[in-house]
C-alpha positions, 0 to 999 in steps of 0.5 A: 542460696544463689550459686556463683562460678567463674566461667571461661566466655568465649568473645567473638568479633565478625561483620556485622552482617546477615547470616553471622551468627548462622554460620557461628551456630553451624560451626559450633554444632559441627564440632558436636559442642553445646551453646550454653549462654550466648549474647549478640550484639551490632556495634555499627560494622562488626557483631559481638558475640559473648558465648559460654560453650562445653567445649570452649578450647576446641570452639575458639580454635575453630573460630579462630581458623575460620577468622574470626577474632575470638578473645576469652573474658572471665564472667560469673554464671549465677543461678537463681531462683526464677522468682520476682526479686530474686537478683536485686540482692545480688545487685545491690551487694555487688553496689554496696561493695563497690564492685562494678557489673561491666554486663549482664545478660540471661534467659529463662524458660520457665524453669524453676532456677535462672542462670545469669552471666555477670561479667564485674570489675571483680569476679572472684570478690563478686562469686564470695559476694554472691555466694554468702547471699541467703535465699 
């Protein structure tokens, strides 16, 4: 069955420029905190990086007293059995139901489980839409 929570993500606004995100990761593992899920991207002159970290409070005042424009955003952390297949339900109820996915971003490494982060127009109705999903 896959799991669904809601998650506090961190949204993180810098120049787009060399050695960002290097500086962001320097930051975060000088405050001894965790990068669980992290997602970049290039908007012409900024960045935006999307991260889930162990330590969010203490990470965003951080950033925040370096000058970074750092928002929080509300997204599911969905885990799912790494197999062919295994998000199309997850999609297609979240279609069906009418809740729109906004992003999606993951990673595996081989692992039994994947774990996604779906941010949707609806995250509380989405993690009961997921979570009533069987296997």
């Amino acid at each position: 069955m896959p799991k669904a929570r809601i998650v506090r993500q961190l949204v993180v606004e810098a120049p787009n420029e060399v050695g960002t995100l290097g500086r962001i990761c320097d930051l975060i593992a000088k405050l001894g905190a965790n990068i669980l899920h992290m997602c970049g991207s290039a908007l012409t002159e900024e960045a935006r990086f999307m991260l889930t970290v162990d330590k969010t409070d203490e990470v965003k005042a951080a950033l925040m007293k370096e000058g970074y424009d750092v928002s929080e955003a509300e997204a599911l952390e969905v885990e799912l059995k790494n197999a062919p297949g295994t998000l199309e339900p997850v999609a297609a109820v979240l279609a069906r139901e009418a809740v729109d996915i906004i992003y999606h971003y993951a990673t595996t490494n081989g692992a039994p489980t994947v774990k996604c982060i779906i941010a949707t127009n609806d995250n509380q109705k989405a993690q009961s839409l997921i979570t009533g999903l069987s296997d």
